[in-house]
N, CA, C and O of each residue as an XYZ file, in Angstrom:
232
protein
N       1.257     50.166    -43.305
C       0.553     49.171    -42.530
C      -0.746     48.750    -43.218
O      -1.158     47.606    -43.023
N      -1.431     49.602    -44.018
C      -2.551     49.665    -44.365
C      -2.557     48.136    -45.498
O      -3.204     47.089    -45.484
N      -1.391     48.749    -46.474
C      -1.113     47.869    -47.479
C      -0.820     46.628    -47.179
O      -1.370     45.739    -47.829
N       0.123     46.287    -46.118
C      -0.056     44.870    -45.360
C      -1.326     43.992    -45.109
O      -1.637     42.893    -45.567
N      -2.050     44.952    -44.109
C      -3.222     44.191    -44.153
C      -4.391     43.823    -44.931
O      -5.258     42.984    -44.683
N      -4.154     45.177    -46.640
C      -4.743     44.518    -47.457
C      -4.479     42.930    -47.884
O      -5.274     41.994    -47.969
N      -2.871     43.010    -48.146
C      -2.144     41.825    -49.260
C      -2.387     40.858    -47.929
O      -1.995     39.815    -48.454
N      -2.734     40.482    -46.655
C      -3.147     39.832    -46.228
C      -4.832     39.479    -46.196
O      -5.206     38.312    -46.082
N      -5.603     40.383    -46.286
C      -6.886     40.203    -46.923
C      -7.037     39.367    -48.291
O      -7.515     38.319    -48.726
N      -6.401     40.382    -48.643
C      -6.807     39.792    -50.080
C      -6.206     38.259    -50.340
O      -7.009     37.431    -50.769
N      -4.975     37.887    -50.126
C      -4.510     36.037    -49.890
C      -5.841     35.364    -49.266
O      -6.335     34.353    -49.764
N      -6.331     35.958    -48.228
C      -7.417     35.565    -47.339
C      -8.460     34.900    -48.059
O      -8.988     33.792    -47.966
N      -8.659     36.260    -49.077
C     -10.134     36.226    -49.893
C     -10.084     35.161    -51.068
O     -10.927     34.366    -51.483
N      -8.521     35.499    -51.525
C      -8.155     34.048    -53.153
C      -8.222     32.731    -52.421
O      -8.338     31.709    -53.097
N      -8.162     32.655    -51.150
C      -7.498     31.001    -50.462
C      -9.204     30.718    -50.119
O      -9.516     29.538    -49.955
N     -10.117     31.595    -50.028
C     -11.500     31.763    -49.996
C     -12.381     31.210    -51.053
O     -13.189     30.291    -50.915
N     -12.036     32.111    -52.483
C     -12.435     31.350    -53.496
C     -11.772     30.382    -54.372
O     -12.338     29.506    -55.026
N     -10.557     30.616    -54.322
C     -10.285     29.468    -55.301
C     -10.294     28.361    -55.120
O     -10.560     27.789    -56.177
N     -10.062     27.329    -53.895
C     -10.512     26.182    -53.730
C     -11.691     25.321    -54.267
O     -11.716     24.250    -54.872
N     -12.821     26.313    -53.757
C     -13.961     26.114    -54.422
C     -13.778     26.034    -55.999
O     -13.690     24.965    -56.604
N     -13.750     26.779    -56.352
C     -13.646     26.515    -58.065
C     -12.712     25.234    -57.727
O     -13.269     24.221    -57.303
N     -11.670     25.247    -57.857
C     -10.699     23.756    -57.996
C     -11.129     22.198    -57.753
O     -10.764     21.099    -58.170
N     -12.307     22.817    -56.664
C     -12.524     21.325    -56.441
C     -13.948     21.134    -57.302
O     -14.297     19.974    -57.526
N     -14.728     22.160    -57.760
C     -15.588     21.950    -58.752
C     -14.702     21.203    -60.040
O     -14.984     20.094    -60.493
N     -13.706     21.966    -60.461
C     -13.013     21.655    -61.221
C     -12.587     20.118    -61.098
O     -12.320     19.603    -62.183
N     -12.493     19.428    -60.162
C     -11.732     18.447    -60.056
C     -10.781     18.209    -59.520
O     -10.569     17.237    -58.795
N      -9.954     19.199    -59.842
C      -8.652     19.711    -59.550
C      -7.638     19.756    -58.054
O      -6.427     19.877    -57.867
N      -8.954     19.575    -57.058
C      -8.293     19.655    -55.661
C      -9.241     18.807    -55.008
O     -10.413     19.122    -55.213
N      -8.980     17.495    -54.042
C      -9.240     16.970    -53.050
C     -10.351     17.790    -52.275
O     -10.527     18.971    -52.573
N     -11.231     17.080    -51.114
C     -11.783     18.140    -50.961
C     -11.321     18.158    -49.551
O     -12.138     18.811    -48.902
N     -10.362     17.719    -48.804
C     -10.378     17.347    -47.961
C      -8.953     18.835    -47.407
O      -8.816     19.329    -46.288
N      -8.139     19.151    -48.711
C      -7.426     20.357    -49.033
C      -8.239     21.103    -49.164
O      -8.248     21.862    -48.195
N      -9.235     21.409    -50.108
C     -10.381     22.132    -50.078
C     -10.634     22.871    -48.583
O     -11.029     24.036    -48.551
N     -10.445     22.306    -47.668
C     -11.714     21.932    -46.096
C      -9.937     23.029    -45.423
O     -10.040     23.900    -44.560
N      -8.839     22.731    -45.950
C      -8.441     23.548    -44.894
C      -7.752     24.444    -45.456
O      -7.233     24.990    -44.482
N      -7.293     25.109    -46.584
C      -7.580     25.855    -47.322
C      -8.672     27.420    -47.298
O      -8.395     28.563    -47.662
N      -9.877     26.884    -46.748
C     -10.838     27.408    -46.766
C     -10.988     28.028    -45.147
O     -11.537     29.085    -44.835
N     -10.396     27.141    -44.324
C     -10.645     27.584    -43.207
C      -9.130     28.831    -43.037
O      -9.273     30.024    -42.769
N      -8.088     28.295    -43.223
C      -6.945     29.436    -43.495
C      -7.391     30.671    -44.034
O      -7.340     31.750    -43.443
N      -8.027     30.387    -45.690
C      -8.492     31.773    -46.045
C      -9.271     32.659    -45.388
O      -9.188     33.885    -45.449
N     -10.352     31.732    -44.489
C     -11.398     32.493    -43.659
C     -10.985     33.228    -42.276
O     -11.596     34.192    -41.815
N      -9.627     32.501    -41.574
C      -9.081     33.372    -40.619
C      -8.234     34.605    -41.367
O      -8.403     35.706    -40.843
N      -7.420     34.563    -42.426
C      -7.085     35.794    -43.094
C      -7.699     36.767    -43.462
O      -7.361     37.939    -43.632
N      -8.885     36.093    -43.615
C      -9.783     37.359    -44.542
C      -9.859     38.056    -42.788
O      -9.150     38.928    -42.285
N     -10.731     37.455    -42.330
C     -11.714     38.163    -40.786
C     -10.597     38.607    -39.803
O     -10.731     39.754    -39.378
N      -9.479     37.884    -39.349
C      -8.837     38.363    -38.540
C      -7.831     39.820    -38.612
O      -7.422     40.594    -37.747
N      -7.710     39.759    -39.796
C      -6.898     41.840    -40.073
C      -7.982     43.073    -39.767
O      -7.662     44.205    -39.407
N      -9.119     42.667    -39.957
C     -10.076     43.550    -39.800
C      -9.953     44.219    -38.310
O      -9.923     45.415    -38.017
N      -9.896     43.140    -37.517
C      -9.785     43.632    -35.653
C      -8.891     44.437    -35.563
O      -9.178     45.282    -34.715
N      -7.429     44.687    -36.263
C      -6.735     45.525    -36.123
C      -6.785     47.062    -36.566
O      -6.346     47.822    -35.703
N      -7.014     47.370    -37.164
C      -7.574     49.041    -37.503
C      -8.975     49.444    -36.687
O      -9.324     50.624    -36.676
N      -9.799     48.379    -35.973
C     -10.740     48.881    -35.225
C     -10.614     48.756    -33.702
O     -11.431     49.164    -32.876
N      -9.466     48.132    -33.468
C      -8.648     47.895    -32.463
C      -8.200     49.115    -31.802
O      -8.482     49.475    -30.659
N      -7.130     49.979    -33.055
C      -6.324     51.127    -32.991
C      -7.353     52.273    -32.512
O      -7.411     53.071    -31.577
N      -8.225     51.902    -33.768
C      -9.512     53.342    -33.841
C     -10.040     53.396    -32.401
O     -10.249     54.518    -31.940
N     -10.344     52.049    -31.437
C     -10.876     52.239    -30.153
C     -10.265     52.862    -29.244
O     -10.964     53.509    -28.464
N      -8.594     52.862    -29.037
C      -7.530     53.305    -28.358
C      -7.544     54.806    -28.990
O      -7.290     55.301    -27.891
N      -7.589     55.424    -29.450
C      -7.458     57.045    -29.993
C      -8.648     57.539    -29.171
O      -8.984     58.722    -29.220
């Protein structure tokens, strides 16, 4: 379970930064940029609630 919610973190965290670079780059719209960024930002923050979720119930 643990490993899940890393490889969902971590997608979280690349969909986080790489946009940014891309659209410095040129490379991406910014308008993809804009939701991109908001996807990565619910991935990153939302796995976290779950292991402190569990930890409250024990």
């Amino acid at each position: 379970m643990k490993q899940i919610i890393f490889g969902i973190r971590f997608t979280g965290l690349a969909l986080t930064i790489l946009p940014a670079i891309f659209v410095f780059a040129g490379l991406m719209p910014f308008q993809t940029h804009k939701l991109l960024m908001t996807i990565g930002c619910i991935l990153w923050f939302v796995p976290v609630l779950f292991p402190r979720a569990k930890a409250n119930e024990s």
